[in-house]
C-alpha positions as CSV (number, residue, x, y, z in Angstrom):
1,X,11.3,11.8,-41.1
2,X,13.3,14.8,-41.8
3,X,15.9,16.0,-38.7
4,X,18.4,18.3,-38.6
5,X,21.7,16.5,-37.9
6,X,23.1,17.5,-34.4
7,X,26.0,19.3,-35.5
8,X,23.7,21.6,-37.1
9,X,21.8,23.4,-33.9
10,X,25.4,24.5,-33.2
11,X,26.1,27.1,-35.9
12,X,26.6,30.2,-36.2
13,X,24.6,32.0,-38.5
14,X,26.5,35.4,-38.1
15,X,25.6,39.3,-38.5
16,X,24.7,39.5,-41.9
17,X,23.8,42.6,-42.0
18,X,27.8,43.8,-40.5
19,X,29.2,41.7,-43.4
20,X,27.6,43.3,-46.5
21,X,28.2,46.9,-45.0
22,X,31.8,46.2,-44.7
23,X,32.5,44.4,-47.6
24,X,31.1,48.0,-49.1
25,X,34.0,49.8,-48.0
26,X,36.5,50.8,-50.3
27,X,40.1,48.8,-49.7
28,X,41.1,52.7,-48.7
29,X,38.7,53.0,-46.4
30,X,39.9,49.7,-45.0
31,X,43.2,50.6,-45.0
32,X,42.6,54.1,-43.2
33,X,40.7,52.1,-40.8
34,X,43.9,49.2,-39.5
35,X,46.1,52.3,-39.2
36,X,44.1,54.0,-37.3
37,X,43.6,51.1,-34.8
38,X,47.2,50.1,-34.8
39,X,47.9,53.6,-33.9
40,X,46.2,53.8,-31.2
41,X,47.0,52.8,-27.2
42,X,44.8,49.7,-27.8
43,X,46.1,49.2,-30.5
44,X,49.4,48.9,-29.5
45,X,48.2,46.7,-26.7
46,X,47.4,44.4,-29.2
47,X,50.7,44.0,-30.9
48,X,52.6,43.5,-27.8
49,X,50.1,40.5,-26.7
50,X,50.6,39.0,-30.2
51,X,54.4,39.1,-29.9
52,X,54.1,37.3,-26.7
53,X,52.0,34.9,-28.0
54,X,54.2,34.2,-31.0
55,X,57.5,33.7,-29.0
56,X,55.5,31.5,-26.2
57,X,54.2,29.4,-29.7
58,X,57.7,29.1,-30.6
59,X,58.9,27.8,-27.5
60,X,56.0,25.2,-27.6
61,X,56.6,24.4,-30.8
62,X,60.4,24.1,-30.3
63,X,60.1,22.0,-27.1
64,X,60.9,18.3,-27.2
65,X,57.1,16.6,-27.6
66,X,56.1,15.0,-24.0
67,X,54.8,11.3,-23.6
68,X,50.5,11.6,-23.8
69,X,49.1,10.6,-20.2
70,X,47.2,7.2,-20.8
71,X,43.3,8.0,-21.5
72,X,41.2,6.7,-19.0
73,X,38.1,6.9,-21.0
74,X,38.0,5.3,-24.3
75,X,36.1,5.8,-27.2
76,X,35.3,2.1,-29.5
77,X,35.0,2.8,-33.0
78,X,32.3,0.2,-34.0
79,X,30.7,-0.1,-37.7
80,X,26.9,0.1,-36.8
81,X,24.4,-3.3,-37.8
82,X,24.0,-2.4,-41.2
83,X,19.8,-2.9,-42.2
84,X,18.8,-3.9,-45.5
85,X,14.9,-4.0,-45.4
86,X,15.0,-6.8,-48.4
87,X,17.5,-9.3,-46.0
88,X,15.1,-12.6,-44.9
89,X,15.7,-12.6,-41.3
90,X,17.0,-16.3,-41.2
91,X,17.3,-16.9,-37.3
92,X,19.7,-20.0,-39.2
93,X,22.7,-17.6,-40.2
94,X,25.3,-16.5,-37.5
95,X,25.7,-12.9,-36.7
96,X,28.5,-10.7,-38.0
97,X,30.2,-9.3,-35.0
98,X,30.6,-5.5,-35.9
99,X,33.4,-4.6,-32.9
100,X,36.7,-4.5,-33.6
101,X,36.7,-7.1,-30.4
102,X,34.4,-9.3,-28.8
103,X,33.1,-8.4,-25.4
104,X,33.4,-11.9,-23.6
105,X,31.2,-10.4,-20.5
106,X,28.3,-8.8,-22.1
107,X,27.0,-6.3,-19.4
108,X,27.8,-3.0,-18.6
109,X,30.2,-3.0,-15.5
110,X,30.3,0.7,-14.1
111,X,33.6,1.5,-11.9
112,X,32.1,4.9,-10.2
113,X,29.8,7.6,-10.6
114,X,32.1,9.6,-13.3
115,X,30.7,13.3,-14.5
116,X,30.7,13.6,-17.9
117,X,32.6,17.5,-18.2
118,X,33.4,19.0,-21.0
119,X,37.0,17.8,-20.8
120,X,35.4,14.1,-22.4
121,X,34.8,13.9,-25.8
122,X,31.1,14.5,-27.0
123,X,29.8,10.8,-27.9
124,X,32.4,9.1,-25.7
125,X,31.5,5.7,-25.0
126,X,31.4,5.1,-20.8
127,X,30.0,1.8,-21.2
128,X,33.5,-0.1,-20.7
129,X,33.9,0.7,-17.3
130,X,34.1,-1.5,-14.5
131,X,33.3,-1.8,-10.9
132,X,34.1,-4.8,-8.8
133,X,31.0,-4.0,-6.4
134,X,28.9,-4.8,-9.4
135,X,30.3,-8.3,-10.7
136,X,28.4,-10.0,-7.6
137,X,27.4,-13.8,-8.3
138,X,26.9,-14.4,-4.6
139,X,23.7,-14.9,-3.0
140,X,24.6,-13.2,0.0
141,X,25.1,-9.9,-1.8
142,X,21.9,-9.9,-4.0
143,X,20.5,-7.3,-2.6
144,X,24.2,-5.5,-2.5
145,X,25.0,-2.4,-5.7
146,X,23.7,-4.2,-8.2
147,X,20.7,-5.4,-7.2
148,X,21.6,-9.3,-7.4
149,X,23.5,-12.4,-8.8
150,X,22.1,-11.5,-12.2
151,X,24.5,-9.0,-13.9
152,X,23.6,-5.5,-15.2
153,X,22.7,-4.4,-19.4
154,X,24.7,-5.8,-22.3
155,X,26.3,-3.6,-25.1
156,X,25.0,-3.5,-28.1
157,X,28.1,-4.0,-30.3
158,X,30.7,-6.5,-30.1
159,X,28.7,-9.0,-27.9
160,X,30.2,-12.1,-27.8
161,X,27.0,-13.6,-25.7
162,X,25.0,-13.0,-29.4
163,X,25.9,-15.6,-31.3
164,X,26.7,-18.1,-27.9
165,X,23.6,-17.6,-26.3
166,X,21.2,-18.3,-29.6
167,X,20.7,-15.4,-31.3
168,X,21.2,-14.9,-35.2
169,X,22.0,-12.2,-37.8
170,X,18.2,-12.6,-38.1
171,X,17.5,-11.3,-34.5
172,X,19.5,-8.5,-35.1
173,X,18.6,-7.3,-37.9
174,X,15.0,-8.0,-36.8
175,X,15.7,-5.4,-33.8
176,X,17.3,-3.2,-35.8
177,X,14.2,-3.0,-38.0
178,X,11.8,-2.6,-35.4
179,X,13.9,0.2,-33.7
180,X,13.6,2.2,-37.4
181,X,9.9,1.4,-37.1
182,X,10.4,2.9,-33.7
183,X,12.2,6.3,-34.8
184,X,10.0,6.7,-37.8
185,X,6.9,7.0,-35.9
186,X,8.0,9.4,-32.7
187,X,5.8,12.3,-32.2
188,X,7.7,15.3,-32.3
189,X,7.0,16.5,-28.9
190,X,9.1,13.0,-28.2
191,X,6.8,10.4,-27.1
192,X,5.5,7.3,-28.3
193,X,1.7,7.5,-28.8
194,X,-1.0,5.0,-28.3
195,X,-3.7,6.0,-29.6
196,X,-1.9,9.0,-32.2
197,X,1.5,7.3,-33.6
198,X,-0.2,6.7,-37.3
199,X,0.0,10.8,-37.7
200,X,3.6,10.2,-37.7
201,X,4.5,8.1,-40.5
202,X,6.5,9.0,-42.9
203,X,6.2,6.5,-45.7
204,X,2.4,6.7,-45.7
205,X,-0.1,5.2,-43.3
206,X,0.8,2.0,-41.5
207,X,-2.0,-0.3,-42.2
208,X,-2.8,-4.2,-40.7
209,X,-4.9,-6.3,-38.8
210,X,-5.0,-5.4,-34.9
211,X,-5.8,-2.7,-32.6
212,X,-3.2,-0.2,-34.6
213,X,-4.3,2.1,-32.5
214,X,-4.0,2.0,-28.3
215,X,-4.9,4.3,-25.5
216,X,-3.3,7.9,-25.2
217,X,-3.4,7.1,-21.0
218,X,-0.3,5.0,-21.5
219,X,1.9,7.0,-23.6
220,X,4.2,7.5,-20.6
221,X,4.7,3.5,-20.1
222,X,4.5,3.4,-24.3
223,X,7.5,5.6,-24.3
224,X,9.5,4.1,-21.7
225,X,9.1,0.8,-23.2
226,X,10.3,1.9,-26.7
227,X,13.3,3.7,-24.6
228,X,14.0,0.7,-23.1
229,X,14.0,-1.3,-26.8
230,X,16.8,0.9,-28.3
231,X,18.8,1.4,-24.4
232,X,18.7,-2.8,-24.4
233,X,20.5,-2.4,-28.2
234,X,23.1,0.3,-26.8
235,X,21.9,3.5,-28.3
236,X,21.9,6.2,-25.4
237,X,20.8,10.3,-26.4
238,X,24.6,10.9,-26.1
239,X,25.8,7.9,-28.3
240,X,24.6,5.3,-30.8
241,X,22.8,5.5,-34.1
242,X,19.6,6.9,-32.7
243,X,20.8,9.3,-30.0
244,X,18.4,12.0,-31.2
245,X,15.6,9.6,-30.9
246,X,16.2,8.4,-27.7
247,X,17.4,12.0,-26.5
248,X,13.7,13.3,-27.4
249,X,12.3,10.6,-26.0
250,X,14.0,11.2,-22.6
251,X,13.4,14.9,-22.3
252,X,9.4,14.1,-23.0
253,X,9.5,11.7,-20.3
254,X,11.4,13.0,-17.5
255,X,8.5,16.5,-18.1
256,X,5.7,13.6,-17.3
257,X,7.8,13.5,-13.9
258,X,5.8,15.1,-10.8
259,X,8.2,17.1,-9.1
260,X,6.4,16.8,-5.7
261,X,6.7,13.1,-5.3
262,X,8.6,11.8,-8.1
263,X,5.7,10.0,-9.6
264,X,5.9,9.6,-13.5
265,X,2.7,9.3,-15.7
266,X,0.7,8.7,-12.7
267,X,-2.5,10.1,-12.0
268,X,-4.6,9.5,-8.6
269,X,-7.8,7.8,-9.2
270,X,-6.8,5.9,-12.0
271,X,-4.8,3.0,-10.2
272,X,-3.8,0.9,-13.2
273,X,-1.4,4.4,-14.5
274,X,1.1,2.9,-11.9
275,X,2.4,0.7,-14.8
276,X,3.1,4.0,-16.5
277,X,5.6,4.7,-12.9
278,X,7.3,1.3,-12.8
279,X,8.5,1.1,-16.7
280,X,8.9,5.2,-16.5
281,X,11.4,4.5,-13.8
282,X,12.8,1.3,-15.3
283,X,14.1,3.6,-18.4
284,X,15.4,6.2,-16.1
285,X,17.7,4.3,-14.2
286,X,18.5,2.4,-17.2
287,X,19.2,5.4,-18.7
288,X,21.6,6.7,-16.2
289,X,23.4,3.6,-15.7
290,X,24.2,3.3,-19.5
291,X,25.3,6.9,-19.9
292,X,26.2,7.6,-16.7
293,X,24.4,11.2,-16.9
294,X,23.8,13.1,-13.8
295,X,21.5,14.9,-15.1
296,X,19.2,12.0,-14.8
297,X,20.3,11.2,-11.4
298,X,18.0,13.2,-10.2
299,X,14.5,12.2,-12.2
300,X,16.0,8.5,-11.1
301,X,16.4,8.7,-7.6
302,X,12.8,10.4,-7.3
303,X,11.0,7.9,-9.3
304,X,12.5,5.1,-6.6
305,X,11.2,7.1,-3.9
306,X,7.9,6.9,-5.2
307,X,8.6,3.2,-6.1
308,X,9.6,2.8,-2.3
309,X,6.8,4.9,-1.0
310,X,3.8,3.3,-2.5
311,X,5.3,-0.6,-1.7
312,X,2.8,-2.2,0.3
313,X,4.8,-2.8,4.0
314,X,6.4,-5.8,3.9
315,X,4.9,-6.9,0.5
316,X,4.4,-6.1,-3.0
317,X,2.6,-3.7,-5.1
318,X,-0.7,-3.2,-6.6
319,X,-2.5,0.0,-8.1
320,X,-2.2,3.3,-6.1
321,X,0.0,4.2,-3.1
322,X,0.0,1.5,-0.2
323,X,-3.2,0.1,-1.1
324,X,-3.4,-3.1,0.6
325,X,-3.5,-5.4,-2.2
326,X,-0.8,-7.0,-4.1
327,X,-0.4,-8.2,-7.6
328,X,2.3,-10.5,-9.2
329,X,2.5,-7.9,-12.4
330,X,3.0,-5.1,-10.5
331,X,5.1,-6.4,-8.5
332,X,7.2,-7.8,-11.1
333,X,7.5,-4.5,-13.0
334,X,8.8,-2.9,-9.9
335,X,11.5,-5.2,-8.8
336,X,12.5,-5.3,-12.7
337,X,12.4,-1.0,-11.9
338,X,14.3,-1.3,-8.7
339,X,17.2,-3.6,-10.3
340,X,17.9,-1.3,-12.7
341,X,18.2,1.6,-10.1
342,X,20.6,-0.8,-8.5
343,X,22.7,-1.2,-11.0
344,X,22.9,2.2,-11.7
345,X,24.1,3.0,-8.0
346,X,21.0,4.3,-6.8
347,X,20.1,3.6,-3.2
348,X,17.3,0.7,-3.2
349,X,16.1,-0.2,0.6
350,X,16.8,-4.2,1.2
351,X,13.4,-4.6,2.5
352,X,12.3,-3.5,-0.8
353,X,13.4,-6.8,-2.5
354,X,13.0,-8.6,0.7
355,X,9.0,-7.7,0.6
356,X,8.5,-8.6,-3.3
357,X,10.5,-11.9,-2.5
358,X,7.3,-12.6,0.2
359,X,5.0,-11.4,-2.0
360,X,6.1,-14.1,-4.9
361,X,6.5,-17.0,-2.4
362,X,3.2,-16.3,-1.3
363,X,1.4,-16.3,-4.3
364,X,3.0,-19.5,-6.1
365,X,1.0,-23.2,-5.0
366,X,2.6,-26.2,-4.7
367,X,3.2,-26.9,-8.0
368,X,4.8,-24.1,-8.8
369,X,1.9,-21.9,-10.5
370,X,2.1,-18.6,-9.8
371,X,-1.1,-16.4,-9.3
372,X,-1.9,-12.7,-9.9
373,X,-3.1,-12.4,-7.0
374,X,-3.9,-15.8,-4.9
375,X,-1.5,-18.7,-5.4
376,X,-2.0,-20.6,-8.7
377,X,-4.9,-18.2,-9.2
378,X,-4.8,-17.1,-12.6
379,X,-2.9,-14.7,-15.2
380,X,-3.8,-11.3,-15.4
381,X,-6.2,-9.7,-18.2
382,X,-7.7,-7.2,-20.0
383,X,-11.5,-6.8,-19.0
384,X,-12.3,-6.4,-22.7
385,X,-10.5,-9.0,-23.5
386,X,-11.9,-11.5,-21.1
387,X,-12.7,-15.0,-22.9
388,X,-10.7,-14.3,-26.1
389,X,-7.1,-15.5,-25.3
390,X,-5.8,-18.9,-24.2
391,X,-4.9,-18.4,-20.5
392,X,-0.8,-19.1,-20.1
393,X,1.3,-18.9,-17.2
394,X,2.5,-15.0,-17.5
395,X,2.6,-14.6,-13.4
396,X,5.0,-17.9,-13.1
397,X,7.4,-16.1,-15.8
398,X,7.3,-13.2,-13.6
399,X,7.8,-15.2,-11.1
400,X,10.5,-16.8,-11.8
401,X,13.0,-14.0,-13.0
402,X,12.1,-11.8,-10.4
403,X,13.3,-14.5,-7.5
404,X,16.2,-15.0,-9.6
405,X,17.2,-11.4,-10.0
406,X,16.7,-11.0,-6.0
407,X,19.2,-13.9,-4.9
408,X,17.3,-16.6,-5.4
409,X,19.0,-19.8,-7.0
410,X,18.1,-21.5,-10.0
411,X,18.0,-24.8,-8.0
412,X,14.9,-23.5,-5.5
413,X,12.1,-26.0,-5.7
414,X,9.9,-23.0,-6.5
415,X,11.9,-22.0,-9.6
416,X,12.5,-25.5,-10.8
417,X,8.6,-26.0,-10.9
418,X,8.3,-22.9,-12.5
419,X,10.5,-23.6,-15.5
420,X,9.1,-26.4,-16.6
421,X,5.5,-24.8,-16.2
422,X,6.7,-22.3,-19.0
423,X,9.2,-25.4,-20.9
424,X,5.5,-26.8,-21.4
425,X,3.8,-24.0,-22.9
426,X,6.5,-22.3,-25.5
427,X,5.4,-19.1,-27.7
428,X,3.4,-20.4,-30.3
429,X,2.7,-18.0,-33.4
430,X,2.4,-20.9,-35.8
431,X,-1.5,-20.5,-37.3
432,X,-1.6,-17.0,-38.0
433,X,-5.3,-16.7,-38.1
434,X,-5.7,-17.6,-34.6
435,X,-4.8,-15.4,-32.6
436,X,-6.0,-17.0,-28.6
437,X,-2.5,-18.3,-27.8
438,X,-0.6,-14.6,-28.6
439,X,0.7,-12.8,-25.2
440,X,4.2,-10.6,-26.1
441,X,4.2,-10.1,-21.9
442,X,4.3,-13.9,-21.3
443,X,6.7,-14.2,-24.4
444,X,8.8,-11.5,-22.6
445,X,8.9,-12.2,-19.0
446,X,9.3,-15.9,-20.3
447,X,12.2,-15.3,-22.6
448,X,14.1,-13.1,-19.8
449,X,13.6,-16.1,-17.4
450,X,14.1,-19.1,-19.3
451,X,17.5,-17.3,-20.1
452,X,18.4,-17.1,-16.5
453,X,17.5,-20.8,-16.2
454,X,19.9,-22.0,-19.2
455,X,20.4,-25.5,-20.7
456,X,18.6,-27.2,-22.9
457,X,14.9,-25.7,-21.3
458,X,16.4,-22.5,-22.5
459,X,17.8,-23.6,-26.2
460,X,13.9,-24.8,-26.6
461,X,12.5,-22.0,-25.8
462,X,14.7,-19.6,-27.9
463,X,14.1,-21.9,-31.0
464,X,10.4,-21.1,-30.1
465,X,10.7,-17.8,-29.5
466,X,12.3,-17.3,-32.7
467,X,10.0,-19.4,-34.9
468,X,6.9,-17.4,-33.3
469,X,8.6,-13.8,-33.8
470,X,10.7,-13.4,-36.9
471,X,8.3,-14.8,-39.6
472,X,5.6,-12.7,-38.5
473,X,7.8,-9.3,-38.5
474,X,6.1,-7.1,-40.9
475,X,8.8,-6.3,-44.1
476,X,8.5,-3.6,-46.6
477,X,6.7,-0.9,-46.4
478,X,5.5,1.6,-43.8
479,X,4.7,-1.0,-41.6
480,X,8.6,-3.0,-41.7
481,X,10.0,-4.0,-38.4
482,X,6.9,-3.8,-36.6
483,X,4.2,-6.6,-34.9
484,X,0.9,-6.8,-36.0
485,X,-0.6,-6.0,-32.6
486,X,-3.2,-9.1,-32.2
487,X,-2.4,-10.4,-28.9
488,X,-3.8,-9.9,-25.3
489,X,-2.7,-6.0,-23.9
490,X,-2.3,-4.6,-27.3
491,X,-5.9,-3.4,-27.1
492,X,-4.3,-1.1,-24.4
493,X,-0.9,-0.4,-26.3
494,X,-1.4,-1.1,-30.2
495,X,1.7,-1.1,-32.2
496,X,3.7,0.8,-30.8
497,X,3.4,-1.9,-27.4
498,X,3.7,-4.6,-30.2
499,X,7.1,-3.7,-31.7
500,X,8.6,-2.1,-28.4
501,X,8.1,-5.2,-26.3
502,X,9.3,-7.6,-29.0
503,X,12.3,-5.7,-29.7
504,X,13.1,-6.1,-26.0
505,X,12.8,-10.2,-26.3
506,X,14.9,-10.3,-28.9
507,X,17.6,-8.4,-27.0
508,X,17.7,-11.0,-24.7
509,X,21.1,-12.6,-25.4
510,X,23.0,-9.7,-24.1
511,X,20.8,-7.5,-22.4
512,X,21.3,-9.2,-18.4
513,X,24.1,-11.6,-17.5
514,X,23.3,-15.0,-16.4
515,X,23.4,-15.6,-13.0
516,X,25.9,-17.7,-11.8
517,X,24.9,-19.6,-8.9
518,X,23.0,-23.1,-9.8
């Protein structure tokens, strides 16, 4: 897809027209011209400014050189993942670490809300600061700046947490693909369509089995998901290599913003586009706390108003504005919303956290299965889809990492149970023409809280994970880096949901920290 490098919507194009006409002059003419300037009072006005300014240029120049003040800020110079659409992603071989150092810590530690002026450089990296508020690993502050024992976003280069916590020069260059796939079929108004993405392509028409198409009512969550996939690697719209990408992608989405109530991609009467609110905001904050842009500050803190606002009291969330009813999915897409406001310094009400937390014990049964919305009672679905997919345990997985991202510790009964629910039923992509046992939700929420839970569950899973993902990337073609979209929601999303989603579970090794407590 053809763009325009940045650096070229800043220059000058100049008065043609003034050019030729003096270049017409005769040297004479010219020459006439100078003295006749010179001669004058403003003239003369002008000399004696430029002798000032070349005795104060001497004196500078003459001066003994002064020691440099130590630069707070710091810009990394990092060689970017290098793609080669004809490499085998082999989850086998170890990952070439690109930094000039390894990051032992792989999350983004913020020190303090820092305006980016025009005195730092364009493309500086702010990702390396830290704040001590933010490096919580105590239960008592989980609800503190932060947003809980689990640590904030990992950078994308230099991660030492890659090649430590499982992942592979496979997974990487696996994301790396499916963020190209990503970029190559934008819209140009900036979003990430459901239902209109195939217009885009730019090496022909993606082709495939699946719903390659989804529905144009979710191109706000669509977006922010896809956002999400290439903030998770490190690319932000003022650095990384797909800042234009992600800066389009931004500016569409904070315009789906309602400036009355903060409410992004949400429309009354159609309950369900408050899925479109909780990612919206999830990118948002993520956004802000990665880039540390106040001109997002804004869009973020009114999208957790509206997050706050339409919490049922004391509980969780469901479709619409205080409706009454709560849902585990919901629910989990907001607390996962609402930690990522945290960690970006955004005011978050305790009770917000406190009410999901009741929600989550309420709807999990003795043995640890989580319902959508009774206890033990089921996963949620599409309606069309009803019948067609093997039921697995998506609203334990949501479960489980939401408690743990809220304070709770690995070692509660409730999580315990729930970890070896989802231990007993890995991703499985191994018979390609059956497609009953695909869910990329339950394969995400799952991934992002077997991680939390660690040891050998976790090793399991992430062999799993990676056997059911990386042979089934498509390669070559219009269609490389992306995910055939043949599993349960991708009748709503298509490939666009597919590849975004994916992407994101295979940033798992340094996208959150671990939590610490046991």
């Amino acid at each position: 897809m053809g763009r325009k490098d940045e650096e070229e919507y800043y220059e000058d194009e100049g008065e043609v027209g003034e050019e030729e006409a003096f270049e017409l002059q005769t040297e004479e003419q010219r020459r006439n011209r100078i003295i006749a300037v010179f001669s004058g009072s403003y003239g003369i006005s002008v000399l004696v400014h430029l002798a000032i300014l070349a005795i104060l240029a001497a004196i500078i120049i003459t001066s003994p050189p002064q020691e440099k003040e130590a630069v707070v800020i710091a810009k990394r110079e990092v060689k970017p993942q290098e793609f080669d659409e004809e490499l085998k992603r082999d989850m086998e071989k170890k990952p070439q670490i690109q930094a000039e150092e390894q990051v032992e810590k792989p999350i983004i530690i913020l020190e303090e809300e820092v305006e980016v002026t025009s005195d730092v450089p364009k493309g500086t990296d702010l990702s390396n600061m830290s704040n001590k508020n933010l490096d919580s690993n105590s239960v008592a502050d989980a609800f503190g700046v932060g947003g809980g024992a689990a640590g904030a976003y990992g950078t994308r280069f230099g991660k030492g947490s890659l090649a430590r916590e499982g992942g592979s020069e496979g997974t990487e260059s696996a994301v790396t693909a499916a963020l190209r796939w990503l970029k190559f079929h934008q819209s140009a108004d900036g979003r990430w369509s459901g239902s209109n993405w195939m217009e885009n392509c730019t090496k022909g028409k993606c082709t495939g089995p699946g719903f390659n198409a989804g529905e144009h009512r979710y191109d706000t969550g669509l977006t922010a998901l896809a956002l999400l996939a290439f903030l998770g690697n490190g690319h932000t719209h003022r650095f990384g290599t797909f800042k234009q990408t992600v800066n389009k992608g931004l500016t569409w989405l904070k315009r789906q913003q309602n400036q009355s109530n903060g409410a992004i991609g949400y429309e009354e009467g159609h309950g369900e586009s408050i899925y479109n609110h909780a990612i919206g905001t999830m990118a948002l904050c993520e956004a802000y706390a990665v880039s540390r842009d106040f001109t997002l500050k804004r869009n973020a803190e009114m999208a957790v108003k509206f997050c706050v606002e339409s919490q049922n009291p004391g509980l969780g969330w469901k479709y619409g504005i205080k409706s009454g009813r709560n849902d585990t999915s919901v629910t989990g897409w907001m607390v996962l919303a609402l930690k990522a406001a945290k960690t970006a310094g955004i005011d978050v009400p305790d009770g917000a956290f406190e009410g999901a937390q009741k929600w989550f014990v309420r709807a999990t049964n003795s043995e640890g299965d989580v319902g959508y919305e009774t206890p033990g009672g089921g996963s949620s679905y599409l309606a069309p889809n009803e019948g067609k997919y093997d039921v697995v345990p998506c609203m334990t997985a949501v479960s489980v990492i939401c408690r743990i991202f809220t304070g709770e510790k690995r070692s509660e009964d409730a999580i315990r149970k729930g970890a070896k629910i989802l231990a007993d039923n890995p991703p499985d992509w191994s018979d390609p023409n059956n497609a009953r046992k695909l869910n990329f939700y339950y394969w995400y929420y799952g991934t992002y809280a077997m991680f939390q839970v660690g040891g050998d569950r976790w090793h399991a899973w992430n062999k799993s994970m990676q056997q059911a993902l990386l042979p089934r990337q498509r390669q070559r073609g219009c269609e490389d880096g992306s995910w055939d979209p043949l599993a349960e929601w991708c009748l709503a999303g298509g490939r666009v949901y597919a590849t975004a989603i994916n992407a994101l579970t295979l940033e798992i090794y340094y996208r959150y920290e671990r939590a610490q407590q046991n």
